[in-house]
C-alpha positions, 0 to 999 in steps of 0.5 A, a space after each residue: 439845430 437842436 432846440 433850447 428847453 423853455 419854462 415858466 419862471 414868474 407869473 402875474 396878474 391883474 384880474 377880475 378875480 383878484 389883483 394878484 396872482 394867488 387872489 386870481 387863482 384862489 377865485 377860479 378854483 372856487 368857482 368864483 363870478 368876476 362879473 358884476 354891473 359896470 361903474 366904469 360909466 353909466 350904461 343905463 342906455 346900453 343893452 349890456 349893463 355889466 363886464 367883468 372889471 377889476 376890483 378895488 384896483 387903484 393905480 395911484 397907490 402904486 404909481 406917481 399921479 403924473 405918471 399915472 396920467 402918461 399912459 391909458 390903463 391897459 399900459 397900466 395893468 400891464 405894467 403892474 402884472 410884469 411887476 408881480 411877474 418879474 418879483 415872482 421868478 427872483 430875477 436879479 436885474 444886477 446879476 442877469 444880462 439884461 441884453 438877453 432879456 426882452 418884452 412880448 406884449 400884447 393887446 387886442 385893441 390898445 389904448 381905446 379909452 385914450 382915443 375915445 376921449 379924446 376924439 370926443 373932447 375935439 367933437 364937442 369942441 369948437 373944431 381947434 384940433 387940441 389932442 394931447 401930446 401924449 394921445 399917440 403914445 398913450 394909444 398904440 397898442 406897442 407901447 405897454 411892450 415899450 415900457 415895460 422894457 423901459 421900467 425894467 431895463 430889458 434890452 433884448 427883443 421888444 414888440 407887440 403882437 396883435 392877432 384879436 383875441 388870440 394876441 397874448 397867446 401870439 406873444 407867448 409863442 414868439 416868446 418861446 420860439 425866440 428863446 429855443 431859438 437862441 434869440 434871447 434867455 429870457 421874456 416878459 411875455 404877456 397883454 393888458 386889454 382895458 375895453 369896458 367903455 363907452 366904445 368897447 361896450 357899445 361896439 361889441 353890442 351892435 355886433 351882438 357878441 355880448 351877453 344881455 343877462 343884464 338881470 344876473 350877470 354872475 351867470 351871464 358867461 355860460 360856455 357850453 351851456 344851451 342858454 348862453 347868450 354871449 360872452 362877457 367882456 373883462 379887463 386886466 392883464 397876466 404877465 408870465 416869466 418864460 426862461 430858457 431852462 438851463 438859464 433858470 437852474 443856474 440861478 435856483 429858480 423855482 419852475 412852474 411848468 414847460 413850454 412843450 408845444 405851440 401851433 398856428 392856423 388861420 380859419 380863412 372863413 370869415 372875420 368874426 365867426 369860426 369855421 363851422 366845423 372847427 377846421 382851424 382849431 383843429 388844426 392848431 391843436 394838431 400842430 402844437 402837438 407835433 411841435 410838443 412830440 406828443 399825442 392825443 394821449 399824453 394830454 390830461 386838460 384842455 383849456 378852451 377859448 370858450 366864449 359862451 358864443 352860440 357859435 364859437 362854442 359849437 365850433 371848438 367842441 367838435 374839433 375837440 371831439 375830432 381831435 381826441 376821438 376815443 379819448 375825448 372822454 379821458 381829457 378834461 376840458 373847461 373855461 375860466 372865461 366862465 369866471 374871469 369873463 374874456 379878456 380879448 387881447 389878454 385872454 391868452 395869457 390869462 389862460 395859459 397861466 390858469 393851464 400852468 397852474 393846473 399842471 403845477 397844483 393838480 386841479 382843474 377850475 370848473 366852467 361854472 354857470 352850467 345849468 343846460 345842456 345843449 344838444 349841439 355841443 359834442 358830449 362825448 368830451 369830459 367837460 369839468 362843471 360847476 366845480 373844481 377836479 382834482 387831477 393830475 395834470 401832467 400835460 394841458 392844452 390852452 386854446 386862444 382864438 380871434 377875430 379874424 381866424 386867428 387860432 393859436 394853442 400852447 402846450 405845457 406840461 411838468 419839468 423833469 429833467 
């Protein structure tokens, strides 16, 4: 069976760099900080005070206030992501089958913030089990798939994906594969995470995951740095057109890159920390490439899963290393979560579209807030620090991992015919 060609036709996002795209990559290319302290609640008895959240984002000023109320806000921002992204490929809902066009979507942990809430109004309450009407649809981590399909009328292939932070990455790769498959022309591929909470932040803090740089937050995501203490949690979603090839040109639509490649593995180490060595980084890297047809060599940038994890760091810096061996120093590698912060379950699509769009522009965003080097991270690796590279970017690797094991990489590299 020979595979049909995938590409990237839309893009959209809803960041802590900026409420669109051109915003969120005008940000990581200049180095940009997206953290700062958190006003989503009051965290003063937090050890972590501060997150990565968007700015001046507003959702009654795109949506009715009763329907703004329907859904929890990592529903929201993946709805205004899509919107961005579908306005972006030129679909025409009039002319397209919107029988062959479906909806991935993921989120890490779903509507937390729904949950929290009300489980807190029913403890502090006299015992009647009073919960919303709305609470279950509002919460389950499928439902920004759902409506997103709903807003647009797309009828093909819908569900969610939930794989940690690896989640939107997994969203993309079915994404793909259902398209070469022939399942579908087209997706809305994707994943919203809204975590910054009562219950977000102090959950991650009594795991000790997070950054307690509470003095200067903008340096608190550090990856590859010997002083980094943790990551920094974001919020948002990045939504991304993926069409099938012959699809997109006969309707004129302009392509950011190709889908090359994907791959898949399990750590089977332990559920939150990576495999010390990096075995199953590695080998989802090695899978993506076969899948790609490509080697070692045909890849000009990695970017990283790169938390600024004393741990995950390490272990993702040596599969690298064993990856690429003598070419390490030629493959330039970097983190936007330096930037944006992790956005869990969205993070796989905020980085691969960051990939895509240094395939598209030639230039690599930097890993800022490197001041140290650590002795443990392999230095052999051409990492990119503090400011952009200007490069040609034919072929980029995006790496996604999460709790759980969970590791998936996707390929892209420029269209030719």
């Amino acid at each position: 069976m020979k595979l049909r060609r995938v590409v990237v036709t839309g893009l959209g996002a809803l960041t802590p760099l900026g409420n669109t795209v051109p915003d969120t990559w005008n940000g990581l290319v200049n180095g940009v900080s997206g953290a700062g302290p958190i006003t989503h609640f009051d965290p003063a008895k937090f050890k972590t005070r501060f997150a990565c959240e968007l700015k001046g984002f507003d959702p009654s000023n795109l949506f009715d206030r009763k329907e703004v109320r329907k859904f929890d806000p990592f529903t929201l921002y993946g709805m205004v992501s899509a919107d961005e992204a579908v306005k972006d490929s030129g679909l025409d809902l009039e002319k397209v089958d919107v029988d062959r066009i479906g909806v991935i979507w993921a989120s890490g942990i779903g509507g937390m913030n729904t949950i929290f809430d009300e489980l807190t109004a029913f403890a502090t309450g006299d015992g009647t089990p009073r919960f919303g009407p709305l609470m279950i649809p509002k919460m389950i981590a499928d439902i920004a798939a759902g409506q997103i399909s709903i807003r647009f009328g797309f009828r093909g292939p819908n569900f969610a994906t939930l794989s940690a932070c690896a989640s939107s990455a997994n969203a993309l790769i079915d994404s793909f594969n259902y398209i070469r498959l022939g399942m579908a022309d087209a997706f809305v591929t994707g994943g919203s995470e809204a975590t910054i909470s009562i219950a977000g932040i102090g959950g991650f803090n009594a795991m000790h995951a997070l950054s307690t740089r509470n003095d200067d937050p903008s340096t608190a995501s550090r990856p590859f740095d010997k002083d980094r203490d943790g990551f920094v949690v974001g919020e948002g979603g990045v939504a991304l057109i993926f069409e099938e090839l012959g699809h997109a040109l006969a309707r004129g639509a302009k392509i950011y890159a190709e889908v090359a490649g994907a791959g898949m593995s399990a750590d089977a180490h332990h559920i939150t920390a990576p495999h010390p060595e990096g075995l199953g980084a590695l080998n989802a890297m090695r899978s993506a490439l076969r899948d790609a047809n490509l080697t070692i060599a045909d890849i000009d940038h990695v970017n990283t899963h790169g938390t600024s994890t004393p741990l995950g760091d390490i272990a993702e810096t040596k599969a690298l290393a064993k990856l690429f061996g003598e070419y390490s120093s030629k493959v330039a590698v970097n983190s936007t979560k330096s930037m944006t912060g992790h956005l869990l379950g969205a993070a796989g699509a905020m980085e691969a579209m960051a990939s895509i769009l240094a395939v598209r522009n030639d230039i690599i965003p930097p890993t800022i807030n490197h001041f140290t080097d650590d002795p443990e991270i392999d230095e052999t690796l051409n990492y990119v620090f503090n400011k952009a590279l200007p490069k040609t970017v034919n072929t980029a690797l995006s790496n996604t991992f999460g709790f759980g094991g969970h590791n998936a990489t996707l390929i892209f590299k420029k269209y030719s015919d």
